[in-house]
N, CA, C and O of each residue as an XYZ file, in Angstrom:
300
protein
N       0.834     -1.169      0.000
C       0.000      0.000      0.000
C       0.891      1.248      0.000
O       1.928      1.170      0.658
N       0.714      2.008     -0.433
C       0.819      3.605     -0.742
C      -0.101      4.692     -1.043
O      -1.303      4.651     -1.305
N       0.840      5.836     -0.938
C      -0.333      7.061     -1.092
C       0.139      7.530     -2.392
O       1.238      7.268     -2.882
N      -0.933      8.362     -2.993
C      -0.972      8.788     -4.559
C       0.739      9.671     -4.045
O       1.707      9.087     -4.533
N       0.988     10.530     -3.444
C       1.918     11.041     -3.597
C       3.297     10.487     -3.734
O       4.376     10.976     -4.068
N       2.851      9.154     -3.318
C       4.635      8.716     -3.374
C       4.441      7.684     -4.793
O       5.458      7.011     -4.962
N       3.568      7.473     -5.636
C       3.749      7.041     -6.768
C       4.621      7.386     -8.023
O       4.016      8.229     -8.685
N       5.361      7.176     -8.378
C       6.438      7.357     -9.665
C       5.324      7.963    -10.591
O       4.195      7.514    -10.395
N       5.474      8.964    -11.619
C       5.319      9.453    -12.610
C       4.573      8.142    -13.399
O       5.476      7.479    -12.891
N       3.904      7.302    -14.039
C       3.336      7.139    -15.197
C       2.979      5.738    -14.824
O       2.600      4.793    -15.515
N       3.275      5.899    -13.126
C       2.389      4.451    -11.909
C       0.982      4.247    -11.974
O       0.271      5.153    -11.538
N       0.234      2.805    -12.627
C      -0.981      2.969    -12.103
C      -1.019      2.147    -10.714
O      -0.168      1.481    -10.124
N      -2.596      2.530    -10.392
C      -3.009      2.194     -9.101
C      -4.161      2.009     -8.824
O      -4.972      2.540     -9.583
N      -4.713      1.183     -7.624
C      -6.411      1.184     -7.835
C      -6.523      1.783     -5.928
O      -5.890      1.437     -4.930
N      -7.698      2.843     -6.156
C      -7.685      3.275     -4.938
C      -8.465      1.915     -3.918
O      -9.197      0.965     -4.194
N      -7.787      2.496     -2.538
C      -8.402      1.756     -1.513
C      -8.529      2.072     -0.217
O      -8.450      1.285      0.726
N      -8.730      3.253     -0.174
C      -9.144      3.671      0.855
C      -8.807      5.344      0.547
O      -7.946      5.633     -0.285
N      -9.773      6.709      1.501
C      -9.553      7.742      1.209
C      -9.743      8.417      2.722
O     -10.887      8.268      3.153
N      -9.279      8.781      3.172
C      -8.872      9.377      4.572
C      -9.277     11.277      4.163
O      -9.586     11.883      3.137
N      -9.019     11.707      5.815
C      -9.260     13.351      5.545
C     -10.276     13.460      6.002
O     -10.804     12.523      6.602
N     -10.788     14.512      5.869
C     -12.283     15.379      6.694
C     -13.352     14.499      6.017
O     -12.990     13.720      5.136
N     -14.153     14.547      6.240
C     -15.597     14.478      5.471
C     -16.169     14.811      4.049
O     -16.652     14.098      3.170
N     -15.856     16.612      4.180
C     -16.006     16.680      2.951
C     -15.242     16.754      2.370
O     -15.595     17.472      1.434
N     -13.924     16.357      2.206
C     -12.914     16.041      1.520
C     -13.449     14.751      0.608
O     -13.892     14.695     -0.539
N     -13.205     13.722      1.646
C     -13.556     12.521      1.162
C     -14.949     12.312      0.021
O     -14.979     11.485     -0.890
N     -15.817     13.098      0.298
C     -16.820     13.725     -0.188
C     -16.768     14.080     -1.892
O     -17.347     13.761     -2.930
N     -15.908     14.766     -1.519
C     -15.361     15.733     -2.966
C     -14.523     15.017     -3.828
O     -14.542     15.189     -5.047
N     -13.774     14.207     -3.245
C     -13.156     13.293     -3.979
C     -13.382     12.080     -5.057
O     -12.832     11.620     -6.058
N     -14.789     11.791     -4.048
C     -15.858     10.385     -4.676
C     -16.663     11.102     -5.766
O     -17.076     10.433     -6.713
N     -16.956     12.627     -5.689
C     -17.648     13.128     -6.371
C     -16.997     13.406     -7.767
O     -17.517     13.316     -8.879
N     -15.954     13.702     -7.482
C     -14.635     13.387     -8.687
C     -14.385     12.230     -9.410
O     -13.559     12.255    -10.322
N     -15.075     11.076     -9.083
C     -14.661      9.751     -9.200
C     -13.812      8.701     -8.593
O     -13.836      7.489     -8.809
N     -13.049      9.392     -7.785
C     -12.438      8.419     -6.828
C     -12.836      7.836     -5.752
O     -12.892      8.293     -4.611
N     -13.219      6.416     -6.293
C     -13.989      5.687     -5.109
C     -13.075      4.676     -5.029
O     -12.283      4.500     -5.956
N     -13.068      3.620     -3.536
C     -12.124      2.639     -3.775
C     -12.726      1.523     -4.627
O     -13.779      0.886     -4.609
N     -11.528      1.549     -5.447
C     -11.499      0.287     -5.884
C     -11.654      0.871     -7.872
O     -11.945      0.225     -8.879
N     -11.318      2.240     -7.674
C     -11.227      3.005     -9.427
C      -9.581      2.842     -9.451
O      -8.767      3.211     -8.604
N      -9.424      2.344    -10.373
C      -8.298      2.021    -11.797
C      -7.485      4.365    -11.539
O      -8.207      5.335    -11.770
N      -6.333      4.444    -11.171
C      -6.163      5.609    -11.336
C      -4.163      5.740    -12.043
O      -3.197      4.991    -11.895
N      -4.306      6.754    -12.610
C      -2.768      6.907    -13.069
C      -2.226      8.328    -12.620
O      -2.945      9.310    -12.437
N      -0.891      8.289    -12.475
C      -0.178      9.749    -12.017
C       0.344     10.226    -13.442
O       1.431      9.844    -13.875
N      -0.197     10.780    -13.896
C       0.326     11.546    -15.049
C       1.252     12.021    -15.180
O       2.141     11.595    -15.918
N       1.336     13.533    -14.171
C       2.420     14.322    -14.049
C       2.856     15.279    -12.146
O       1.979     15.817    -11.471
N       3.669     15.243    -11.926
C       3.916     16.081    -10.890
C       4.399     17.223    -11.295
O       5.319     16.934    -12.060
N       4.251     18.942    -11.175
C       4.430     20.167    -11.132
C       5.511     20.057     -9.915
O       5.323     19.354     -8.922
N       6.833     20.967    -10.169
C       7.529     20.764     -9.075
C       7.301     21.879     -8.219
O       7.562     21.810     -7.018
N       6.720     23.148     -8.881
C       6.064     24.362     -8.398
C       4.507     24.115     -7.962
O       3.565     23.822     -8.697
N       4.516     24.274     -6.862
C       3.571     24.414     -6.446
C       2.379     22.897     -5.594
O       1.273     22.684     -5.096
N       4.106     22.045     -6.084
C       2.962     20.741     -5.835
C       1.995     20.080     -5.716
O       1.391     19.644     -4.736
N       1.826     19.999     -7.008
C      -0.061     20.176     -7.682
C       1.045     18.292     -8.609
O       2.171     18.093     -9.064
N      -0.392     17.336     -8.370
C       0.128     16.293     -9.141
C      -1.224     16.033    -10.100
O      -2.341     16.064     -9.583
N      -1.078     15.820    -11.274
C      -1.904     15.417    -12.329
C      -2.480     13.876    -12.153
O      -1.723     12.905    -12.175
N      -3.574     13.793    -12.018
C      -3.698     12.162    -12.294
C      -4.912     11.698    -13.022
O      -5.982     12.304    -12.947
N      -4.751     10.705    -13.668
C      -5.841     10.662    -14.932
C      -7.177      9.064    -14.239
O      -6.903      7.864    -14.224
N      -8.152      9.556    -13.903
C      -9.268      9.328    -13.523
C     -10.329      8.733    -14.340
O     -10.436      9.511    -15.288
N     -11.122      7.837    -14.485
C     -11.692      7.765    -15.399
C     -12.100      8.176    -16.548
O     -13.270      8.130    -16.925
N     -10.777      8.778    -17.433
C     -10.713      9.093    -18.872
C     -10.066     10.434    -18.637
O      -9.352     10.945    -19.500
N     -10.361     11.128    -17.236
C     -10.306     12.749    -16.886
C      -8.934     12.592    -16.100
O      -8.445     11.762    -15.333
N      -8.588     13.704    -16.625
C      -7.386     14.202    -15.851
C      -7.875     15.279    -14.664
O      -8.611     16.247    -14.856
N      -7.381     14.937    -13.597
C      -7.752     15.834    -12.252
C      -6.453     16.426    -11.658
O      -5.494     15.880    -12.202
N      -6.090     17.293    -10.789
C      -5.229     18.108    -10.304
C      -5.195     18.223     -8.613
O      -6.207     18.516     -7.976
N      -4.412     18.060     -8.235
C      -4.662     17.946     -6.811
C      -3.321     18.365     -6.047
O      -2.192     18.370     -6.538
N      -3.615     18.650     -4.984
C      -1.954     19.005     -4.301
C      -1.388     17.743     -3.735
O      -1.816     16.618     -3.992
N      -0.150     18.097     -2.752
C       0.584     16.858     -2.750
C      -0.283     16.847     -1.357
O      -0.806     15.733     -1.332
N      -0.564     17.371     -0.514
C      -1.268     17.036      0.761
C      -2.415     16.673      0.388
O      -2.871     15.981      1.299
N      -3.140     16.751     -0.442
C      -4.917     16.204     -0.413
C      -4.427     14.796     -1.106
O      -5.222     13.865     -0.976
N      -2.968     14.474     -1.972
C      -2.701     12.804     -2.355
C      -2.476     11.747     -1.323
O      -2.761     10.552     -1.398
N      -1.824     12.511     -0.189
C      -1.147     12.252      0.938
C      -2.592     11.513      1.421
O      -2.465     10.320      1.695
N      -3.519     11.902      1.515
C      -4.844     10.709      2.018
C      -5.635      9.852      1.277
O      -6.773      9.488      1.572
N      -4.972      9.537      0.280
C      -5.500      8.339     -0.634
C      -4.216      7.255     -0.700
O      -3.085      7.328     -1.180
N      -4.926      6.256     -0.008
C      -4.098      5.258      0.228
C      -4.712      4.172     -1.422
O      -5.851      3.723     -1.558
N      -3.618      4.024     -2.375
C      -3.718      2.827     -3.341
C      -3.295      1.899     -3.361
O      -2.535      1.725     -2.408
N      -3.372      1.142     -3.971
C      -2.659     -0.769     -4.217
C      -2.077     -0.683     -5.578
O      -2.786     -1.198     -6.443
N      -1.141     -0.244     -5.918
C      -0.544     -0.467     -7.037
C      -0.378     -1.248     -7.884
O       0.364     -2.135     -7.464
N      -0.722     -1.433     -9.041
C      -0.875     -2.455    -10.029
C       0.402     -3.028    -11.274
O       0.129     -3.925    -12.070
């Protein structure tokens, strides 16, 4: 197990679990990340630490602390 943030550049992963506040977790599922979705790290920004990751067809944007609570199973 790992978190989206410590995944290598062009790692997939299937989520499994999502930690954080409420409506975090919330906002996230509403995004598509539920456990057990197929997810890839696209790209990391070294400014600003914003990581790209491609979601059911969609590419989403997120910082490195809101990756830091999605725990995946790497594939």
């Amino acid at each position: 197990m790992t978190c989206l943030s410590d995944l290598p550049v062009g790692a997939r992963a299937r989520v499994v679990e999502i930690g954080g506040e409420r409506n975090f977790r919330r906002r996230l599922m509403e995004l598509g990340l539920l456990p057990g979705t197929p997810v890839r790290l696209v790209r990391k920004a070294d400014i600003g630490g914003i990581l790209e990751v491609e979601v059911r067809g969609c590419h989403l944007s997120l910082r490195q602390a809101e990756a830091r609570h999605l725990v995946l199973q790497p594939s």
